[in-house]
C-alpha positions as CSV (number, residue, x, y, z in Angstrom):
1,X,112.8,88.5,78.6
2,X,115.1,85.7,79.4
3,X,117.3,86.7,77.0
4,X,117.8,89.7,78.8
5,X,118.5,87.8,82.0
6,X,120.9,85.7,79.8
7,X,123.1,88.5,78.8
8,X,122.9,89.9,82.5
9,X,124.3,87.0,83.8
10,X,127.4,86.5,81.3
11,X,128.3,90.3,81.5
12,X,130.7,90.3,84.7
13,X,130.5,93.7,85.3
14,X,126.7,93.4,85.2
15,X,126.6,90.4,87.7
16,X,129.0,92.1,89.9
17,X,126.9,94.9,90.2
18,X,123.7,92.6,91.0
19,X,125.6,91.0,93.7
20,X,126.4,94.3,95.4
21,X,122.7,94.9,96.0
22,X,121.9,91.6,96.8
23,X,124.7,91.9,99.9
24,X,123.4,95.3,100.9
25,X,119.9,93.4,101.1
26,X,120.6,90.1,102.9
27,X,122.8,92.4,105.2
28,X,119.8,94.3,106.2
29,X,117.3,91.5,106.1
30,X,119.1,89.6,108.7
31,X,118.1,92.6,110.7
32,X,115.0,92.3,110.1
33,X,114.2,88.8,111.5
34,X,116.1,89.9,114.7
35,X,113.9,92.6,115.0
36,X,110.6,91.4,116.6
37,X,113.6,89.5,120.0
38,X,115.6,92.5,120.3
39,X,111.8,94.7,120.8
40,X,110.9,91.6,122.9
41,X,114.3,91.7,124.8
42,X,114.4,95.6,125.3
43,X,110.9,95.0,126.4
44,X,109.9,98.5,124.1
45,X,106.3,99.3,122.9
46,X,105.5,99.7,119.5
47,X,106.2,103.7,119.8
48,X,109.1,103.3,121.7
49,X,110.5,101.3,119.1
50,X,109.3,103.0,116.0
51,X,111.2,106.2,117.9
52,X,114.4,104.0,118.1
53,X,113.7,103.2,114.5
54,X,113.5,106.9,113.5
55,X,117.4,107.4,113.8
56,X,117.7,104.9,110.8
57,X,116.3,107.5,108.5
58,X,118.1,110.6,110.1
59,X,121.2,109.4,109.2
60,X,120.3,108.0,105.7
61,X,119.3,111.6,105.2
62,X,122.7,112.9,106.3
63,X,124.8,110.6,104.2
64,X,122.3,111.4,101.3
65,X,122.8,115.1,101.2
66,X,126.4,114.8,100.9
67,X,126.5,111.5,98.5
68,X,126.7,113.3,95.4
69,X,129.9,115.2,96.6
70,X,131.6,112.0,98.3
71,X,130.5,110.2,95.2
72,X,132.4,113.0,93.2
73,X,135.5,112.8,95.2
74,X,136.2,109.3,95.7
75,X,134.1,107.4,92.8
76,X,131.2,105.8,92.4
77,X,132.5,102.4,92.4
78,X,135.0,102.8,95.4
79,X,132.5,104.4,97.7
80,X,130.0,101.0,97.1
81,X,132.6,99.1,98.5
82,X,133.8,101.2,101.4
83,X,130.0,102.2,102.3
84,X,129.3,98.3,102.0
85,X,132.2,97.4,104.4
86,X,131.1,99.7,107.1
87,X,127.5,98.7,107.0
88,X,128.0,95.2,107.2
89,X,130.1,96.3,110.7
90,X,127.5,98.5,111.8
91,X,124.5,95.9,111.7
92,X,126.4,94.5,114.8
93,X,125.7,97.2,116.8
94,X,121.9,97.1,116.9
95,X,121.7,93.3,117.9
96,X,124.2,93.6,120.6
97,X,122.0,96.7,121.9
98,X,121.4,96.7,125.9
99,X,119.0,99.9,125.9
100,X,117.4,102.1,124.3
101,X,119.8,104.8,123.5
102,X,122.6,102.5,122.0
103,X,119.9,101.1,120.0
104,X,119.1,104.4,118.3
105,X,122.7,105.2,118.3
106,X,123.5,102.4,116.3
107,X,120.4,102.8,113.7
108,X,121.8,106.2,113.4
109,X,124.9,104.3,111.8
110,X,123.3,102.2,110.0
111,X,121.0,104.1,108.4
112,X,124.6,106.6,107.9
113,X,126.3,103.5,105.8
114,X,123.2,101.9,103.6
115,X,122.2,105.5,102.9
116,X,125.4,106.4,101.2
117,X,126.0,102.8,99.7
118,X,122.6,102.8,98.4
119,X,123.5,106.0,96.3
120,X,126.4,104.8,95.2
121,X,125.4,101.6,94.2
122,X,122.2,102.7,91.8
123,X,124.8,105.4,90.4
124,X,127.0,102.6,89.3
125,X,124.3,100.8,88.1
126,X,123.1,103.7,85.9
127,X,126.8,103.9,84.9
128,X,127.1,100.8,83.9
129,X,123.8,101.1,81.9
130,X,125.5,104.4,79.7
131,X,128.4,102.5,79.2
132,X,126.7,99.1,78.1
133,X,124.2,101.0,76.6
134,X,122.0,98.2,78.2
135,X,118.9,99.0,81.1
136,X,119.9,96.8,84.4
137,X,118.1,99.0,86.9
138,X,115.3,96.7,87.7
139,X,117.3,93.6,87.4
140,X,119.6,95.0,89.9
141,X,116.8,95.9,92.1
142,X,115.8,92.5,91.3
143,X,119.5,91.0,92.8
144,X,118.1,93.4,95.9
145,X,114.8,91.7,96.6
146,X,117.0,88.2,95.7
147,X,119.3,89.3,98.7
148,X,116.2,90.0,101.1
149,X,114.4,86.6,100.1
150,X,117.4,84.9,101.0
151,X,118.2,86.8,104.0
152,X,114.6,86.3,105.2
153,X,114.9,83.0,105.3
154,X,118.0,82.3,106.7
155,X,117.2,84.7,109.4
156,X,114.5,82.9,110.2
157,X,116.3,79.8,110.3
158,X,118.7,81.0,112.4
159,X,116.5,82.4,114.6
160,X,114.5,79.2,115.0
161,X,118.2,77.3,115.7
162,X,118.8,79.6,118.2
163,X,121.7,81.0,117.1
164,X,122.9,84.2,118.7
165,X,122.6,87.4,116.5
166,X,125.9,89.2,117.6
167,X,128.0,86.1,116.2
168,X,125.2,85.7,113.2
169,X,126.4,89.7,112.3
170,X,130.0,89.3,112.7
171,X,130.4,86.2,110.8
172,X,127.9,88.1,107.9
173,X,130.2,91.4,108.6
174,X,133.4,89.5,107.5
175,X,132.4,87.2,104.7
176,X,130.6,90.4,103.2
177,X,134.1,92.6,103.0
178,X,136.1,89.4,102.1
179,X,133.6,89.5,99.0
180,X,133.4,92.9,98.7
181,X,137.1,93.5,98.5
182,X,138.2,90.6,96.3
183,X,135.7,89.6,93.7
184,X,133.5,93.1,93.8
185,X,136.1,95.6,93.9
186,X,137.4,94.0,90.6
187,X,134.0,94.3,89.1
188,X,133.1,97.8,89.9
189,X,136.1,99.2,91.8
190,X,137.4,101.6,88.6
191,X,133.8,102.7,87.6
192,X,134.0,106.5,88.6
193,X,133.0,107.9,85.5
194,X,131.7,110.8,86.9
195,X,135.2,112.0,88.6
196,X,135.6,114.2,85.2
197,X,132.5,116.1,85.3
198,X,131.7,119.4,87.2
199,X,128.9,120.6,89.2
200,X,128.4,116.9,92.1
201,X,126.2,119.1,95.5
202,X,123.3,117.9,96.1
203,X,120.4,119.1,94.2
204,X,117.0,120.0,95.8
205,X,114.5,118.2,94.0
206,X,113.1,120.3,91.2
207,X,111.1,120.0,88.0
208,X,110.3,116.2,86.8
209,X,112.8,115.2,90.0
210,X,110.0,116.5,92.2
211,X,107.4,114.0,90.7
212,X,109.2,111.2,90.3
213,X,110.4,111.7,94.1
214,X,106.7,111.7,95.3
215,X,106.2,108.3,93.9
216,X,109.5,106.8,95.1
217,X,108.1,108.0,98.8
218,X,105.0,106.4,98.7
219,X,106.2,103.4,97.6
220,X,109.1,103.4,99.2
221,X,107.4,103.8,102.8
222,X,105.8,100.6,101.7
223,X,109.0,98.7,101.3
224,X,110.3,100.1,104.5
225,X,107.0,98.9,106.9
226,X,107.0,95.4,105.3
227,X,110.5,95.0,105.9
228,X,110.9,96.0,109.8
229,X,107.1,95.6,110.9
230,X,105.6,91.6,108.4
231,X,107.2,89.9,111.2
232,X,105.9,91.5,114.0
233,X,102.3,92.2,112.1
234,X,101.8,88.0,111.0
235,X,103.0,87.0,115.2
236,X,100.9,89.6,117.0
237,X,98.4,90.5,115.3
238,X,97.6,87.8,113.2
239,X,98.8,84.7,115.1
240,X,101.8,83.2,113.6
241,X,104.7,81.4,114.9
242,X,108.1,83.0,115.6
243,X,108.8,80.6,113.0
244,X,106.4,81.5,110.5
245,X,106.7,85.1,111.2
246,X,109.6,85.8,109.0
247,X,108.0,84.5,105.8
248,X,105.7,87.4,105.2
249,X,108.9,89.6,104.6
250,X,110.2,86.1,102.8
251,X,107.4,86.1,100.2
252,X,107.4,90.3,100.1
253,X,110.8,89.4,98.9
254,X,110.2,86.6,96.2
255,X,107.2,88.0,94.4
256,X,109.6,91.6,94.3
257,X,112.9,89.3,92.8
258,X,110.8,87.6,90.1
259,X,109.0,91.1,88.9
260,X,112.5,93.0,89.1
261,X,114.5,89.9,87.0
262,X,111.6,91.0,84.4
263,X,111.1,94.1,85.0
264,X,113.7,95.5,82.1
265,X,112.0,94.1,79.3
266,X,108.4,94.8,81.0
267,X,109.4,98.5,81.2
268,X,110.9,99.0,77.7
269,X,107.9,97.4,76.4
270,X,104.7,98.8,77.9
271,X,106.8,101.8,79.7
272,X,107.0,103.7,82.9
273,X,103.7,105.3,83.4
274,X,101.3,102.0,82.7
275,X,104.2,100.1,85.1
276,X,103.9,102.5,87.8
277,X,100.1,102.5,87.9
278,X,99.3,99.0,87.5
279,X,101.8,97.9,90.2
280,X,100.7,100.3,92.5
281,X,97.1,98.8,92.2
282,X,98.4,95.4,92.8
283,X,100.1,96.4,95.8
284,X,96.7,97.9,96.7
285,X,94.7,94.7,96.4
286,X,97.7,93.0,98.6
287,X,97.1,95.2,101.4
288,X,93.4,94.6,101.7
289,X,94.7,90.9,101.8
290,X,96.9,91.5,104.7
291,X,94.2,93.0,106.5
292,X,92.6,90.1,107.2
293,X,94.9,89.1,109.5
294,X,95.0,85.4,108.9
295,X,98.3,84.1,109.0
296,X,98.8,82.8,105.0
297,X,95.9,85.0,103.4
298,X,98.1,88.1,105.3
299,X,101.5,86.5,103.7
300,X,100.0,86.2,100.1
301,X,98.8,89.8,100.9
302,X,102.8,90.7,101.3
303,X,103.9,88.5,98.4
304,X,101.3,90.3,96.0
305,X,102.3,94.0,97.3
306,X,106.1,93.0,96.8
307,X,104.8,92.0,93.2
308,X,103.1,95.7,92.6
309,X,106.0,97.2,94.4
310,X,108.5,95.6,92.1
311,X,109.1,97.9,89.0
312,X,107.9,101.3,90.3
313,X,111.2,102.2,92.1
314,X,113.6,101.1,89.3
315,X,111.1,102.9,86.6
316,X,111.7,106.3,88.9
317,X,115.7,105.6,89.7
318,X,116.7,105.0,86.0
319,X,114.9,108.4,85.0
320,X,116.2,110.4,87.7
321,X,119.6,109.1,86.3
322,X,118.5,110.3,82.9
323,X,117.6,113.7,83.7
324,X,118.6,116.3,81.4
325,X,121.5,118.7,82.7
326,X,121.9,116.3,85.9
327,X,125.0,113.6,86.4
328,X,123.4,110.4,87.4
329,X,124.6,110.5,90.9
330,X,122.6,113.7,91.3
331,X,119.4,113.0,90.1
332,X,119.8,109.8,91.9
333,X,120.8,110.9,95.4
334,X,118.0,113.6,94.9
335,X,115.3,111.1,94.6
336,X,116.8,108.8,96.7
337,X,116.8,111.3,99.6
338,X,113.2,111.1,99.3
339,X,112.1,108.0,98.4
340,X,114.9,106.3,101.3
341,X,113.6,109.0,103.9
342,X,110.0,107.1,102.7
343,X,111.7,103.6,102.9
344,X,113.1,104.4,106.7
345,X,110.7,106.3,108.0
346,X,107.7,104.4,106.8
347,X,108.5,101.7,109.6
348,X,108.1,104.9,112.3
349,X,105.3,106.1,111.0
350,X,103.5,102.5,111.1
351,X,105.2,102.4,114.8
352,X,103.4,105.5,116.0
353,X,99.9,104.7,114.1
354,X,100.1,100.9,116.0
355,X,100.8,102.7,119.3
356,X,97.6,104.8,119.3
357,X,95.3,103.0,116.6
358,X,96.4,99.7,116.4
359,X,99.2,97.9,113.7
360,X,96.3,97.1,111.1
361,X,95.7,101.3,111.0
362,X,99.9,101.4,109.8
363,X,99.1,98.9,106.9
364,X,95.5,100.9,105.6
365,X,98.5,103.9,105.5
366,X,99.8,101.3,103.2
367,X,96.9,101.0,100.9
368,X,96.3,105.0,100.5
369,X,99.9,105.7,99.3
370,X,99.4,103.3,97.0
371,X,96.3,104.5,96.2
372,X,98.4,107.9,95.9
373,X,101.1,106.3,93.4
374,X,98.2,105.3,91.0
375,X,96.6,108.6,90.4
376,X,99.6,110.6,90.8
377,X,101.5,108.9,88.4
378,X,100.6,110.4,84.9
379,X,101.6,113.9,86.7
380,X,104.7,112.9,87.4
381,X,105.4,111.2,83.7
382,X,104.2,114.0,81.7
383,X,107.4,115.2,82.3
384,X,109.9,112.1,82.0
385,X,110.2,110.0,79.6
386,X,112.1,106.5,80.6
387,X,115.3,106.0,78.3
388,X,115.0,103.2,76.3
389,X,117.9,100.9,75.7
């Protein structure tokens, strides 16, 4: 396993890649933390704000669709980088929100940008991966979760310090594109392998797509509720400090970095279908944890679904990308449609469930789609078969 990690981490274009998700990750994660003062702030309800958090997903789902195409036209590598740039800009927007209305206006564009640069980026990972003739997916999700620890964190640093978001975002928004542009864009800017081949729409989900797509959703809707509702959950339900707040999405985050820097080797060793299912049922045992709602028994809870969570979506993104008669930017932006719709909406859902039922009701949600994962699984992996390399 660590040698894997070893030749990661010498390969440039490899660690050039990892970097590009960890960015997208802390980007978003800095959100996060700034969630629970601009609800505060706004002075919105738990419905009210799940509803403002609905037009993330719409225009993920929007970018999505025409990824593939965009992808096609302009490269794989080039559309990271530009997608990137924008969506460190529009993570301003939401902070410096005054109502309602601009908020969802500027989730809308958020969830636009990270939609599209999420598809790009796994179909230059899976790019990489044919070309190397190496697997990187999960340690690239890994570089992901790494981003979100980190942005966790300092988030919650910064918020304790007092520092004002707007300025947190802009200075973020400019040191990401300096990166992005100069160091990034020599790493990945001229890998567009798929500019030669025909046939780039988007592709409904269809055969083995459709089961690995289910998993990716349930899972996915996971990610998405620890990420925008852990810090609200661990200060108002189960009695944390602002402080302390932010380090249930913190240890979400860790436990996820150290299964995904494994992952690789765990995967081509035991493969997908034992990965998927014994994950799944970790993350299950976490959210009975969380349940509890006692501050550090509810952020182990976090930390051990993060540690289920951690393989299943890079087992189900590097076979979509291996699908038989599909580019790797189609298969991908067909699951991702999906499993991202899952990842943003899964923070509405929970929204509307704490409005009328309470925030615990959101996180037993949790618990049956994970539940769901574990016995749908072998369904969806009678079909697919994860390429070994």
């Amino acid at each position: 396993m660590l040698n894997h990690l070893k030749h990661f981490f010498s390969n440039s274009l490899f660690l050039g890649i990892g970097a590009t998700f960890a960015i997208n990750s802390l980007i978003f994660s800095f959100w996060i933390t700034r969630l629970p003062g601009v609800k505060e702030s706004l002075g919105l309800s738990e419905g009210v704000l799940g509803l403002a958090l609905f037009c993330m997903p719409v225009g993920a789902l929007v970018s999505m669709v025409l990824s593939s195409k965009i992808i096609h036209t302009f490269g794989a590598g080039k559309v990271t980088i530009w997608s990137g740039m924008f969506f460190s800009l529009a993570m301003i927007l939401p902070v410096s929100a005054m109502n309602i209305w601009f908020l969802g206006l500027a989730l809308f564009l958020v969830g636009l940008f990270t939609g599209l640069m999420d598809v790009a980026m796994n179909a230059v990972a899976a790019e990489a991966e044919k070309q190397e003739k190496k697997v990187i997916m999960s340690t690239c999700h890994g570089f992901w979760s790494l981003g979100g620890m980190l942005g966790a964190f300092l988030g919650s640093l910064f918020v304790g310090l007092k520092i004002n978001g707007i300025l947190q975002a802009v200075i973020t928004a400019v040191l990401a594109g300096m990166i992005l542009f100069t160091w990034i864009k020599s790493k990945i800017g001229g890998l567009d392998g798929e500019n030669s081949e025909d046939g780039h729409g988007f592709t409904i989900p269809r055969g083995p797509i459709i089961g690995l797509a289910i998993i990716g959703f349930c899972i996915m809707i996971g990610e998405g509720a620890i990420a925008d509702w852990s810090a609200v959950f661990l200060k108002e339900w189960a009695g944390a400090s602002a402080y302390v707040a932010g380090f249930g999405y913190a240890g979400f985050s860790l436990s996820m970095t150290i299964g995904r820097f494994f992952g690789d080797e765990i995967i081509n060793r035991f493969g997908g279908l034992p990965v998927v299912r014994i994950g799944s049922a970790i993350a299950l045992i976490g959210g009975g944890l969380v349940l509890i709602t006692q501050p550090w028994l509810a952020i182990l809870g976090f930390s051990l679904m993060g540690l289920g969570y951690s393989c299943v979506v890079p087992v189900v993104f590097s076979s979509s990308a291996n699908i038989e008669g599909m580019t790797p930017s189609q298969g991908i932006s067909a699951v991702a449609t999906l499993g991202y719709t899952g990842f943003l909406v899964g923070p509405v859902i929970i929204g509307w469930l704490a409005e009328y039922f309470g925030l615990q009701m959101g996180f037993v949600l949790l618990m049956v789609l994970s539940a769901l994962a574990i016995v749908y699984a072998p369904r969806a992996f009678s079909f697919q078969v994860l390429r070994k390399g």
